[in-house]
C-alpha positions in Angstrom: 11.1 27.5 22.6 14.8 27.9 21.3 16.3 27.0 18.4 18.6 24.2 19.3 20.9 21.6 17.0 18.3 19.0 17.7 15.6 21.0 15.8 17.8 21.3 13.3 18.6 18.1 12.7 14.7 17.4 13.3 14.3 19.4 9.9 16.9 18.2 7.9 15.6 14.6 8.5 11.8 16.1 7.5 13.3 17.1 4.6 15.0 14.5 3.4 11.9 12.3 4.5 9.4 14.4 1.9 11.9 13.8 -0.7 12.6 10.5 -0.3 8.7 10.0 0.0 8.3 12.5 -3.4 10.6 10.3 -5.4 9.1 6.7 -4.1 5.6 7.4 -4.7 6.7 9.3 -8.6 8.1 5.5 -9.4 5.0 3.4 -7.8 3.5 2.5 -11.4 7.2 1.0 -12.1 7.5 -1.0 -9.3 4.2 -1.8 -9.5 4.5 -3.6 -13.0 8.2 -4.6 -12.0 6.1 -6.9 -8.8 3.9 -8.9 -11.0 6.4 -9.7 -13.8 10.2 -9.5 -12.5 13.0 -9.6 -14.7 15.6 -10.6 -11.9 14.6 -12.4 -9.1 16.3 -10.2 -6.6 13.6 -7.3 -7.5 10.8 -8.6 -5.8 12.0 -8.2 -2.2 13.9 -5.3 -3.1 10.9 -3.2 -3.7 9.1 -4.9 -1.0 12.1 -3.6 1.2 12.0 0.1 -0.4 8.0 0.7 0.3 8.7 -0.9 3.9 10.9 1.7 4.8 8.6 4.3 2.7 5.9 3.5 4.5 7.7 3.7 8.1 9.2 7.4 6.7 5.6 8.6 5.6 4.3 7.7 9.0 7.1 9.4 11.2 6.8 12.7 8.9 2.8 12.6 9.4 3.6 12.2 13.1 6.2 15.1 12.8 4.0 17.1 11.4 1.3 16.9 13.7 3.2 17.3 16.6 4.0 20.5 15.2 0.9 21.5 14.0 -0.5 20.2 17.5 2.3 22.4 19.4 1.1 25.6 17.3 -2.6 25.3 17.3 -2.5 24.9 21.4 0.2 27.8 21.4 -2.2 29.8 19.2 -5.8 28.5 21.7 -3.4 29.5 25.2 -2.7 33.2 23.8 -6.4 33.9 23.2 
């Protein structure tokens, strides 16, 4: 396999999917507490709308990730 732009870009979106992922689930207790009491009304489907789109980032990282890890345990089982 060759380095190409696409993995590159692959990686850079992995990145910036852990982070964003790192940083969501470090304010969970606020939104959490924010969800039963709002102050505006406009927070309630906001965070509703954030977690929705961290959830759909979690689960394409996971499947990143074990697509990779998939590709280098059967690269590691064909050289034995």
């Amino acid at each position: 396999m060759f380095l190409s732009p696409w993995n590159l870009i692959q990686a850079i979106l992995f990145a910036l999917g852990v982070w964003w992922c790192k940083e969501m689930l470090s304010r969970w207790r606020d939104d959490l507490t924010k969800m039963r009491k709002p102050d505006d009304r406009a927070d309630r489907p906001a965070i509703i709308i954030l977690w929705s789109i961290t959830g759909l980032i979690l689960f394409l990282c996971i499947r990143f990730a074990l697509n990779i890890g998939g590709t280098i345990v059967r690269g590691i089982r064909d050289a034995w």
